[in-house]
N, C-alpha and C positions, 0 to 999 in steps of 0.2 A: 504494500500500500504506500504509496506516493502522499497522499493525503485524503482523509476522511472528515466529516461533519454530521457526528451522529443525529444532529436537531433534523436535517434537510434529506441526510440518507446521502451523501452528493459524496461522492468520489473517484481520487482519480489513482491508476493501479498504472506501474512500469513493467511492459513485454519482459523477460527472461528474455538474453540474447539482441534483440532489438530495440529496448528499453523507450520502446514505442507508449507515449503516455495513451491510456483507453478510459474513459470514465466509465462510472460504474452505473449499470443497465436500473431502473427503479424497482426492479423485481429481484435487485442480485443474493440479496439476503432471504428473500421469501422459500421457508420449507427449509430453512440450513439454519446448522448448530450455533451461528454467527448471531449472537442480538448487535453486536457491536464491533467495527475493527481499528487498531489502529495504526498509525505510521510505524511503515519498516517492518509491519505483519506481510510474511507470505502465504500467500493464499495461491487456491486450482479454483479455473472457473473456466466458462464458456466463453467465450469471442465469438457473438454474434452481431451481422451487420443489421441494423433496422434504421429506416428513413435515411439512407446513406451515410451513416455511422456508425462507426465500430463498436460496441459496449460491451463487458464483462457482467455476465450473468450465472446464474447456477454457483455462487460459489461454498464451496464445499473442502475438509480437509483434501491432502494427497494423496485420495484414495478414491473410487468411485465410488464406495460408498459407507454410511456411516450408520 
């Protein structure tokens, strides 16, 4: 995690490798162990495109499932 804003839910996560900055999807916590992340947390999650931008969603420990 790059940076997080638990009030808003709004964050922005750095690619592994690419360190490509993705904000975080409004559903990325929804159904995951996560109520909360913070800076310099690594997380696994989805990269999916919606309305022509990239968001990280489904995030979930390094595993697929919990």
């Amino acid at each position: 995690m790059k940076s997080y804003d638990p009030y808003s839910r709004q964050g922005l996560v750095l690619l592994d490798g690419t360190y490509e900055e993705v904000p975080l999807a409004f559903d990325a916590l929804h159904d995951s162990i996560f109520h909360t992340l913070r800076e310099g947390q690594r997380v696994v999650g989805d990269v999916v495109e919606r309305e022509g931008q990239r968001q990280l969603t489904h995030i979930r420990l390094g595993q697929d499932s919990y």
